[in-house]
N, C-alpha and C positions, 0 to 999 in steps of 0.2 A: 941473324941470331939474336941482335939486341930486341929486334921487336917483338920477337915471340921470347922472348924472357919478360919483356913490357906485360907481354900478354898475358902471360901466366900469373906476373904479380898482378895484375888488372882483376883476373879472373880470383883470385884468394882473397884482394881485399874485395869483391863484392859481396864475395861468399862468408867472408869471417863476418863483416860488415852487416851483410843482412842477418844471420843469425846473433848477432848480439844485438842488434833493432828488435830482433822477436822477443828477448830475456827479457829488455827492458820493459816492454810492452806488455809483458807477462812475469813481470814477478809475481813471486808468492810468500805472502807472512810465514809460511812453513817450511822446516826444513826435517829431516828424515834420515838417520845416520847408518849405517851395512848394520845394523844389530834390531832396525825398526823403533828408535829410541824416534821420537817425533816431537818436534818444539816450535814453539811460534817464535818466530824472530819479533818481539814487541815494537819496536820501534817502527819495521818494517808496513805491520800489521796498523798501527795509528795513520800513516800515511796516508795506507789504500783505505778506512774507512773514512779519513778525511773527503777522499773521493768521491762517495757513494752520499744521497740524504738523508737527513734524519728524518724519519718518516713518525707515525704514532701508533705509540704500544696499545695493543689492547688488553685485556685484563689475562689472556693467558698467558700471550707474550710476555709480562712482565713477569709471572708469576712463571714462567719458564724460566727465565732470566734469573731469578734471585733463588731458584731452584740448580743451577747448572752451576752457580760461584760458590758453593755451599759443595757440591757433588764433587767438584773436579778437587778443590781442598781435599774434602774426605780423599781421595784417592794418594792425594800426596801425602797425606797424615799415617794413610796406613800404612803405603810402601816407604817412609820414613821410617815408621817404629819396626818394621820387619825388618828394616834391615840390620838395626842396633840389635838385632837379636839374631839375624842368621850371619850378617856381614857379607849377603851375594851382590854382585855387583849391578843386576838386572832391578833389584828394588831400589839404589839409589840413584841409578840413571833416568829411571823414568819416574821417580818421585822427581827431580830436579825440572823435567820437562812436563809434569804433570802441575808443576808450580808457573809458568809460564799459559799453560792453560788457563789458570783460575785467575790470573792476571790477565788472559784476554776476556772472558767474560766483565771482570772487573771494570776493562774500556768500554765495554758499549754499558755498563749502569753508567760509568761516567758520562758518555755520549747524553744519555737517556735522564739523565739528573733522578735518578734514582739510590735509595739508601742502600750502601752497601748493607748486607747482612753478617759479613765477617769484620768483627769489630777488635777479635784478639784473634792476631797469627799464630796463639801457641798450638802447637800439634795436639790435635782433640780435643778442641774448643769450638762449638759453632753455636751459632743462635736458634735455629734447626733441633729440636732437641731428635729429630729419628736421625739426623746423622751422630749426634752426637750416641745412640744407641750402636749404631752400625760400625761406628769405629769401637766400638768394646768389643760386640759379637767377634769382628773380622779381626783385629790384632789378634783376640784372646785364640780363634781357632787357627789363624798362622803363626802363631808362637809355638804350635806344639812339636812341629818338622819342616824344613823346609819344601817338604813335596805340599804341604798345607798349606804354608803361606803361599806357596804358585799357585794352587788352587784358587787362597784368597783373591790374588790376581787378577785370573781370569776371570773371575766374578764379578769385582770391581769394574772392569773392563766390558763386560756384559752390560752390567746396569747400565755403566755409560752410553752404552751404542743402544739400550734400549729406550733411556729415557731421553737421548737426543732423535733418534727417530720418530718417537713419537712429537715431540715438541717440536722441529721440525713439521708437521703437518698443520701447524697451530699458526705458523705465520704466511700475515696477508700481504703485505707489501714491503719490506725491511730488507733489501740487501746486505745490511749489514752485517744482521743478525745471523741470515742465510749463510755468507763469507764466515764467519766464525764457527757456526756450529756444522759444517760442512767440513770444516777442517778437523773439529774437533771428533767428528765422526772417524775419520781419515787414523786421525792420531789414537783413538780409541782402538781400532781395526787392527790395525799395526800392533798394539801394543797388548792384545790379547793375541797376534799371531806370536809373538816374543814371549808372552809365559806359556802358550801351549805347547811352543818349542822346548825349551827348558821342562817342564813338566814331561816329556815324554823322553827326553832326555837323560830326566829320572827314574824312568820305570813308572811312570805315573798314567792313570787314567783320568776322565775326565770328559763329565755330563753339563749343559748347560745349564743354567740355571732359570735365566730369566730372557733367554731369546731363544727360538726352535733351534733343533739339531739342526735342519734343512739350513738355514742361516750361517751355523757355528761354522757347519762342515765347509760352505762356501766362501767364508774369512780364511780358515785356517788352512785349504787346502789352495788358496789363489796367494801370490807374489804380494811383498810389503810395498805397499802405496806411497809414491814420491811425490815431493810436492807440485 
């Protein structure tokens, strides 16, 4: 009797043991909450690109780069100020994680010793002057109802998985880069499945904007992405 209780506990601590060897072996900068709210853990995220090389930007890479710290801000700026005007809870959970984004592109200019381009954190301030157009259009037309400002949303949320797929194709050898906007795609995904939720929610409909339907339908109709 004692040795096959030996045995059982033998058997549990291999098994608890080996699968907490694979976690650590595989952490991820990201984390993903039951509502598709999606956030880098920062500290986590500087670790593992301590990891990886610094490798050399080419002229798109960087210009993708100081393109994505500017983008993922707008997104926090605008699901900030929609929320001071509807009070739902979906625009300031994922403004707060959409602020963690633009603090992970943040790391690799830092990595990269590149100028940042956001120079004042006030909401609707960029250097950028078409974002700072995009955050007038997009508050002014989510201010009007809250099915509009989800609209906004998943708009924002488009752009983002548009212009990171495309840039994305743009890099030659950069893990880094790849580890982050990989994620950020992940978190984008998610977080346009979270407003078309809620929008339909509402009695809302809703056309893409700036990626095919064919696409749209295969985000919003597939499971939110864990880290």
């Amino acid at each position: 009797m004692n040795r096959f209780l030996l045995f059982v506990l033998l058997v549990i601590t291999l098994i608890t043991g080996g699968c907490g060897g694979d976690d650590n072996t595989q952490q991820t900068p990201f984390m993903v909450n039951a509502d598709g709210v999606s956030t880098f853990d920062l500290n986590q995220l500087r670790s593992q690109l301590n990891t990886l090389p610094i490798g050399t930007l080419t002229a798109l890479e960087e210009e993708g780069l100081l393109l994505m710290r500017e983008e993922e801000k707008l997104a926090h700026d605008v699901y900030t100020t929609l929320y001071t005007r509807h009070r739902l809870a979906i625009f300031t959970n994922i403004a707060t994680s959409e602020l963690t984004h633009t603090e992970a592109v943040a790391a690799l200019l830092e990595r990269y010793e590149l100028a940042d381009p956001v120079t004042d954190n006030t909401v609707g301030s960029f250097s950028n002057p078409e974002f700072e157009y995009l955050y007038s259009v997009l508050t002014e037309s989510g201010a009007i109802s809250v099915v509009e400002g989800l609209y906004v949303g998943a708009q924002v949320e488009e752009l983002d998985i548009y212009d990171l797929m495309r840039l994305s194709e743009d890099i030659v050898d950069n893990p880094d880069i790849e580890l982050v906007y990989s994620n950020l795609l992940k978190g984008s995904r998610n977080h346009l499945r979270a407003f078309y939720s809620q929008i339909r929610n509402n009695n809302g409909t809703y056309r893409p904007q700036y990626i095919s339907q064919a696409l749209f339908d295969e985000i919003v109709n597939s499971p939110m992405e864990r880290g």
